[in-house]
N, C-alpha and C positions, 0 to 999 in steps of 0.2 A: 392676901396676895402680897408678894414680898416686890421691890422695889427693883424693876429692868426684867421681867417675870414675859418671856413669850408665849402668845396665844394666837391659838385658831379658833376660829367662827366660820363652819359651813352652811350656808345657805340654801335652800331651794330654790333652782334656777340656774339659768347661764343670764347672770347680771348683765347689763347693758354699760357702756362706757360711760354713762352718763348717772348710775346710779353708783359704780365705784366710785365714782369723784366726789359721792357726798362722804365719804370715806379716807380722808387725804393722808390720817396717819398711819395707814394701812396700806399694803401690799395686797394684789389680787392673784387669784390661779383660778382660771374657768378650767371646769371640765364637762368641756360640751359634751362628751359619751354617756356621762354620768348624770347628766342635766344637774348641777350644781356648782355654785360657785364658792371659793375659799378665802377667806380673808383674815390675813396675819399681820402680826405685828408687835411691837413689844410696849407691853404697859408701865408703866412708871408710876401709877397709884391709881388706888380703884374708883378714885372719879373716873379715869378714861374709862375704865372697863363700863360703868354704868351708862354712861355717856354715852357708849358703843351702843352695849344691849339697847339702850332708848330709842337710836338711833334707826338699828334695825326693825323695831318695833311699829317705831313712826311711819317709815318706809312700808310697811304691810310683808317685809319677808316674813317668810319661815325659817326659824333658826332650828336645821336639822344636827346639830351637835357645836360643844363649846369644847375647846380640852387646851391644857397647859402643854407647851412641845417643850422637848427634851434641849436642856441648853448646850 
């Protein structure tokens, strides 16, 4: 991963205000139609990234896709 690299993490769900907040370096987008929620952000080394993925994991989501956005 190269260094200021943004990324999305879609979730399963329309997250709740209180489980984005375990999420602080990150940015959210629910989309209640879709029942799922998005979360971006930009990583500066791949400790965050793994730290994320942990994070999510800890949490019991499901991570229904990861991808690098166009800078």
């Amino acid at each position: 991963m190269s260094v200021g690299a943004s990324y999305q993490f879609v979730v399963d769900g329309v997250l709740s205000a209180r489980v984005i907040a375990a999420f602080p370096e990150l940015r959210a987008q629910v989309d209640e139609k879709h029942g799922m929620t998005t979360l971006f952000g930009t990583m500066n080394d791949p400790t965050t990234m793994r730290t994320i993925m942990s994070r999510i994991d800890d949490l019991g989501l499901t991570l229904l896709e990861m991808r690098r956005s166009p800078q």
